[in-house]
C-alpha positions in Angstrom: 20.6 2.6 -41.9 17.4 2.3 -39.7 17.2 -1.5 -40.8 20.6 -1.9 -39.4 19.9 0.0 -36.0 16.6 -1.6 -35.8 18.5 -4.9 -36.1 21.2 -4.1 -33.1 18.5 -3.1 -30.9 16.6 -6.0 -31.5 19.9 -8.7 -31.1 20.4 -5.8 -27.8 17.6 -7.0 -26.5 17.2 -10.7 -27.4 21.0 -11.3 -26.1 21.3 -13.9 -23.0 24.3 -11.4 -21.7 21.4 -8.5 -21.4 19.3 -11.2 -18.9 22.8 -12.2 -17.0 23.4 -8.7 -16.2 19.7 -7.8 -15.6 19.5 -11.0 -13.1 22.8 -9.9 -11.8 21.0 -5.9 -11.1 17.9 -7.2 -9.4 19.7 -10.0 -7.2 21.9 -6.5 -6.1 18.5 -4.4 -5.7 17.2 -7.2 -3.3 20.6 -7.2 -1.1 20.3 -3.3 -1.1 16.5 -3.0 -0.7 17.1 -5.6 2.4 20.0 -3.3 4.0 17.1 0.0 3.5 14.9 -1.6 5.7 16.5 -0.8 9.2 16.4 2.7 8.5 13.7 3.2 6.1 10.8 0.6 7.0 9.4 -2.1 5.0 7.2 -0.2 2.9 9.9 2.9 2.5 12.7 0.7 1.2 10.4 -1.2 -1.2 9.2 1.5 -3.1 12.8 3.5 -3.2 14.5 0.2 -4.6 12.0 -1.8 -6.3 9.3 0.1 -7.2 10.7 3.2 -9.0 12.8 3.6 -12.0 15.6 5.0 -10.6 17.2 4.9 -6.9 18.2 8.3 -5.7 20.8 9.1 -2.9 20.7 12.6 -1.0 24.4 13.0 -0.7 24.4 15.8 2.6 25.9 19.3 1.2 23.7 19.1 -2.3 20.4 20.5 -2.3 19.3 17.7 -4.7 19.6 13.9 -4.5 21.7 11.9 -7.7 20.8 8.9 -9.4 22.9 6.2 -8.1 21.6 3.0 -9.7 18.6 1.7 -11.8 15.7 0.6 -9.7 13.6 -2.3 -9.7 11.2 -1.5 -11.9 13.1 -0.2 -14.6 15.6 -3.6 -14.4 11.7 -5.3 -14.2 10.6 -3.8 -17.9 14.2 -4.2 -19.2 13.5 -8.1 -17.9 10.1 -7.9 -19.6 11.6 -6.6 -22.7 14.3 -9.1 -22.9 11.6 -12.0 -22.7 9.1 -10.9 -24.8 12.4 -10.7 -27.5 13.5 -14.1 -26.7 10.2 -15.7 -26.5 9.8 -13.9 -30.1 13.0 -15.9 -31.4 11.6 -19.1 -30.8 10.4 -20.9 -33.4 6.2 -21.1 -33.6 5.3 -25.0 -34.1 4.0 -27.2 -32.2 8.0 -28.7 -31.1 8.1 -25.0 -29.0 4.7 -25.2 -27.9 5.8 -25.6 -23.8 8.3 -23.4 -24.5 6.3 -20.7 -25.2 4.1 -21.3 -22.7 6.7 -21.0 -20.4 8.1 -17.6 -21.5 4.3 -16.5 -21.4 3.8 -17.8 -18.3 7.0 -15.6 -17.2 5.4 -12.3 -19.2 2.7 -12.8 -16.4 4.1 -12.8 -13.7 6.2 -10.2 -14.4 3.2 -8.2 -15.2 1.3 -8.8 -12.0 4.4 -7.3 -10.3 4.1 -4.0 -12.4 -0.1 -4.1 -11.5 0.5 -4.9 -8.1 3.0 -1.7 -7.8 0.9 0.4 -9.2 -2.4 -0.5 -7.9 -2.4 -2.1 -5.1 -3.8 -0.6 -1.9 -2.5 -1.8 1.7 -5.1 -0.4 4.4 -6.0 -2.2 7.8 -8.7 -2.4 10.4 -8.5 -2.4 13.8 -11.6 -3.9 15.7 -12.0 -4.6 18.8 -14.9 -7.7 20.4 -18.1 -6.4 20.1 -17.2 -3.8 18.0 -18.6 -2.8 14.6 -16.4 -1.5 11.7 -17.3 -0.4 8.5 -14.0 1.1 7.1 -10.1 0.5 6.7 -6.9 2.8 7.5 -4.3 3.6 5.8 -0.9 2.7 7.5 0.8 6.0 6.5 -1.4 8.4 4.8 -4.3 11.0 6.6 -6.6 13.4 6.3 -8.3 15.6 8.1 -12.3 14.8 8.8 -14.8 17.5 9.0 -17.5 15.6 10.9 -21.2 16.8 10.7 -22.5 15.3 14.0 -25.7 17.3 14.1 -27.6 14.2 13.7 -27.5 11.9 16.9 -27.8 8.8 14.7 -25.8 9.6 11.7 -22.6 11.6 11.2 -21.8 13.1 7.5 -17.9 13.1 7.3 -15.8 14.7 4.5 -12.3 14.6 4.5 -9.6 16.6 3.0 -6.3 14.1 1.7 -3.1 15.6 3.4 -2.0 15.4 -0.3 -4.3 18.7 -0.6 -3.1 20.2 3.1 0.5 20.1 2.0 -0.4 22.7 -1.0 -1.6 25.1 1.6 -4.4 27.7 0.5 -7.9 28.2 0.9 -9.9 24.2 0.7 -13.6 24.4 -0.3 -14.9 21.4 1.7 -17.5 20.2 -0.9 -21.2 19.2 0.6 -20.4 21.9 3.2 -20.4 25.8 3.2 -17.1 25.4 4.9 -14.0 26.5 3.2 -10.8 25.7 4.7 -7.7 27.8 5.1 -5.1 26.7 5.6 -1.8 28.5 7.6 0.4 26.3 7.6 1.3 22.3 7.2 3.6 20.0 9.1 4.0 16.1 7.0 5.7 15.5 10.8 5.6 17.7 14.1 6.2 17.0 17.8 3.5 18.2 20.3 3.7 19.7 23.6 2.6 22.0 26.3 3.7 25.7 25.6 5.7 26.9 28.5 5.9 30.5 29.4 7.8 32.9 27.2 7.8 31.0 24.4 6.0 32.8 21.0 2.2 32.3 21.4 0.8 30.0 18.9 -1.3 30.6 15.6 -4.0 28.8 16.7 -6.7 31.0 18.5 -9.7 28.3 19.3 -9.7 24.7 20.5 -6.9 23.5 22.5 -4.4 25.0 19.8 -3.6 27.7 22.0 -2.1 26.0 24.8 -0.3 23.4 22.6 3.9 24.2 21.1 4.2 22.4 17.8 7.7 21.7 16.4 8.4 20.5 12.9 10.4 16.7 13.1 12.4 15.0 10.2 9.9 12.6 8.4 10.1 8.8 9.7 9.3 5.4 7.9 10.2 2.8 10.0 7.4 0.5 10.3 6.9 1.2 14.2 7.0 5.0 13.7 4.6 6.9 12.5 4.7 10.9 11.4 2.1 13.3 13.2 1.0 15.3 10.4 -0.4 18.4 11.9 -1.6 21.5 10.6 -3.0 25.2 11.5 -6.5 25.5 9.8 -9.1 28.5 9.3 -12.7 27.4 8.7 -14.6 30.1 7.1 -18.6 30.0 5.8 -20.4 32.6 4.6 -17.9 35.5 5.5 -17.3 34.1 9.4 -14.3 33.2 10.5 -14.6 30.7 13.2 -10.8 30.8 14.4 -7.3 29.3 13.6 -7.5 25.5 14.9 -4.7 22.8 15.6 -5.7 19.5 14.2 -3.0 16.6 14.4 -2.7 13.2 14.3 -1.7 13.5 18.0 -4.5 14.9 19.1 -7.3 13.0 20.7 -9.8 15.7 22.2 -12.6 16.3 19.9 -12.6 19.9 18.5 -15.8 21.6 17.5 -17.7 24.6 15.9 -21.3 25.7 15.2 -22.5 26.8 12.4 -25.9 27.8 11.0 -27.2 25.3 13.4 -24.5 22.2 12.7 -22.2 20.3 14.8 -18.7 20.3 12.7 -15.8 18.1 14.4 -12.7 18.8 13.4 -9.7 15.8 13.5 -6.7 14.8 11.7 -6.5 11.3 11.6 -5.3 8.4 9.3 -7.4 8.4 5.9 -10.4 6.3 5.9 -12.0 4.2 2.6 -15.5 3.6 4.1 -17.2 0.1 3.1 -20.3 -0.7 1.7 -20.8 -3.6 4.3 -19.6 -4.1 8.1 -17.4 -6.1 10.4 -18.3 -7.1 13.8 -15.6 -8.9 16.0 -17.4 -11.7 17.9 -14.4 -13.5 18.9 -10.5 -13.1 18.9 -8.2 -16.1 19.9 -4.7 -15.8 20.9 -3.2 -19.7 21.2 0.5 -19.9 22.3 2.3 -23.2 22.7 2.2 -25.1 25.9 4.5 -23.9 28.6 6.0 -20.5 26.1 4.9 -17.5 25.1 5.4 -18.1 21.7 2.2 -17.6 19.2 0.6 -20.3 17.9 -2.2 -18.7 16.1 -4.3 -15.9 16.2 -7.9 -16.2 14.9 -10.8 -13.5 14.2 -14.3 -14.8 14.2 -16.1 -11.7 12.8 -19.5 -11.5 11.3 -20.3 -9.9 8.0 -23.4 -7.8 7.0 -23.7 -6.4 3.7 -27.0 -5.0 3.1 -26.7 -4.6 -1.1 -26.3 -7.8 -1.1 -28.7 -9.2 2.1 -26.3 -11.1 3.7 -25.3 -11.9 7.0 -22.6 -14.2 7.6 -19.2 -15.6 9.8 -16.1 -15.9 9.0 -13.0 -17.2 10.4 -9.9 -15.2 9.8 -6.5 -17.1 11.1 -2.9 -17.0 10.0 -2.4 -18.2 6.6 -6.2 -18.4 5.8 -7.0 -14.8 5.1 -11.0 -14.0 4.0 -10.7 -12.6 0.0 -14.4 -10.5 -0.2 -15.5 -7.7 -2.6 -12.1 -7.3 -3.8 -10.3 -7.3 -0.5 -7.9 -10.0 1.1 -8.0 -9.6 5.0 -5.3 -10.6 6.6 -4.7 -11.9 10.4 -1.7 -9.4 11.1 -1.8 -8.2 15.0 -3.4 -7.6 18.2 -3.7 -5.8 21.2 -5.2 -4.6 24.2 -5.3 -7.3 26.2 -6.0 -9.8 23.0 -9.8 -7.7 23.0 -8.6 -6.2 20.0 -7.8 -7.7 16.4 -5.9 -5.5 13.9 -7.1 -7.1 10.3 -3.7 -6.0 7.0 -6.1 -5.5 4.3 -5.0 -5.6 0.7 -6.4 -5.0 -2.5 -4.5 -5.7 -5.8 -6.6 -6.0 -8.9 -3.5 -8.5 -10.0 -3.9 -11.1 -7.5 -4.8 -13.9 -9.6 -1.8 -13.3 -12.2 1.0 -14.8 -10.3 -1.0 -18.3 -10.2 -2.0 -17.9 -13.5 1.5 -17.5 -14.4 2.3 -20.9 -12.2 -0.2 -22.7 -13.7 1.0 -21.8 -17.6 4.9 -22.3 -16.2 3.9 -25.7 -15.1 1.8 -26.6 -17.9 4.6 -25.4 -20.4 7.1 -27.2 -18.8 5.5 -30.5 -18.6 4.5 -30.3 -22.4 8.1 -29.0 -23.1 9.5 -32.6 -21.3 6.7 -34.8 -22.9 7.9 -33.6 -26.2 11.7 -33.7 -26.0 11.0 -37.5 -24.7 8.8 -38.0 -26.8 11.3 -37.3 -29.3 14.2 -39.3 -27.4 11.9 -42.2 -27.8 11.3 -42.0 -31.5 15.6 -41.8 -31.8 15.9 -44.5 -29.8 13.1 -46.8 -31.6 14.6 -45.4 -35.3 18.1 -46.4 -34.2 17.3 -50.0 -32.8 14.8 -50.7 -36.7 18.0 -49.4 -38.3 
């Protein structure tokens, strides 16, 4: 009995009708994950189509979405699956040797896929000429910094992931004696000035007070951006230093003194600070003759890195990005009067998988050629001696 169920799920998987209908699901997943990205954004339609197991669909008058059709990753492992079985079937001598190499070669690449969905980071930095940068941004998520400015020539800064605001509760900043309570969270809120009459605010310091704060839908198109704001307590040693407004929308430093230290309060995009720095020494913004149309844009930026004593240039320009501890940095925008180069900065640990899976397809393929004529040639001879 379990031989014979063991056997259908292993012809179940091996089948070439399993990889039509598979190839027929993803080609479908591309169409729809393509359509997603007018309302959703790039990033938003990618991981709801491709990237997850299952795509949902909040149908309006249910209080929970349904699964409405399998997602790209699970069509991805069934793929997998399916080519590990039928590289499997082939027969292991030296005749299948290109063969297998390119099924392997396949197996790779559709590996790097699932590494490069699940660990890979896509951050950016902005930098403007004459500016020096030592960290990246994410595009969507943020935190909120508390900054110890106390020091003129160094600030301490420790941030709380809006992963942790969204729980609500009391936050024990760690480093600090400040705890952090938080009164309420808002993933997306629209600012304003409060009129008169309307209900006074539950912020009582900073510019909280004066400010109305209305929860918004959350966005994910990729030229909107949600203005996570929240209401925040900071508390140390028994003292409570007042109910704060910090938001993304927000640019007026807020501040508090305790026990002799400086602490800024701000809610911004989540920083990963570097161990080395990036100062913009030139940004060039070439447009063909006569149009407006780009031609290229180029960063000349220098590099210190003090672990490892160096002190370098590098040009970064479209379709030569600058891959360094890890990182790829990509030429992706700019702004402010071309003074200002914004850097798409991407780290995937699987980066070298898809060429390795090229490299192994290509390989397999020419041995897999070489030996069927090879073998055409030896017929040929052995019917012209006979």
């Amino acid at each position: 009995m379990i031989k014979t169920i063991a056997s259908r799920v292993w012809a179940f998987f091996r089948s070439f009708q399993l990889t039509i209908v598979l190839l027929a699901l993803l080609m479908c997943l591309v169409v729809l994950c393509t359509l997603a990205q007018v309302e959703m954004g790039t990033q938003g339609a990618v991981n709801a189509y491709m990237r997850s197991f299952v795509v949902w669909h909040q149908f309006s008058g249910l209080p929970f979405p349904l699964p409405m059709f399998p997602g790209g990753a699970l069509v991805g492992l069934l793929l997998t699956l399916n080519l590990i079985a039928k590289t499997l079937d082939i027969k292991l001598s030296w005749g299948k040797a290109g063969m297998w190499l390119v099924h392997f070669g396949l197996v790779v690449l559709f590996a790097g896929e699932f590494v490069a969905g699940m660990m890979q980071v896509d951050t950016n930095m902005s930098i403007e000429v004459g500016q020096t940068v030592n960290f990246v941004q994410s595009y969507k998520n943020t935190e909120l910094a508390l900054i110890d400015v106390t020091d003129p020539t160094w600030d301490e800064v420790y941030s709380v992931p809006d992963t942790l605001l969204a729980r609500g509760g009391s936050i024990a900043v760690p480093g600090t004696p400040i705890t952090l309570k938080v009164k309420r969270y808002f993933p997306n809120a629209e600012l304003s000035n409060r009129a008169e009459g309307t209900p006074p605010s539950m912020a009582t310091a900073g510019i909280g007070p004066s400010v109305s704060v209305v929860e918004q839908p959350l966005v994910s198109a990729d030229n909107e951006m949600n203005q996570a704001s929240a209401f925040v307590e900071p508390v140390a040693a028994g003292h409570s230093y007042g109910v704060w407004l910090v938001s993304v929308g927000l640019g007026a430093p807020q501040s508090f003194i305790h026990e002799g230290h400086n602490y800024v309060l701000s809610m911004r995009l989540r920083r990963q600070y570097l161990p080395y720095a990036f100062t913009l020494k030139q940004f060039r913004h070439d447009v063909y003759p006569g149009t407006d149309i780009p031609k290229n844009f180029s960063s000349l930026v220098q590099i210190t890195n003090p672990s490892r004593h160096e002190s370098r240039e590098a040009l970064i320009y479209m379709n030569q990005p600058l891959r360094y501890e890890g990182k790829t940095f990509y030429q992706a925008s700019f702004g402010k009067n071309d003074t200002l180069s914004v850097l798409s900065v991407v780290e995937n640990p699987g980066w070298l998988l898809p060429y390795v899976s090229c490299v192994l397809v290509a390989i397999g393929l020419l041995a897999h050629f070489a030996i069927v004529l090879r073998r055409s040639l030896k017929r040929r001879q052995d019917k012209k001696e006979g």
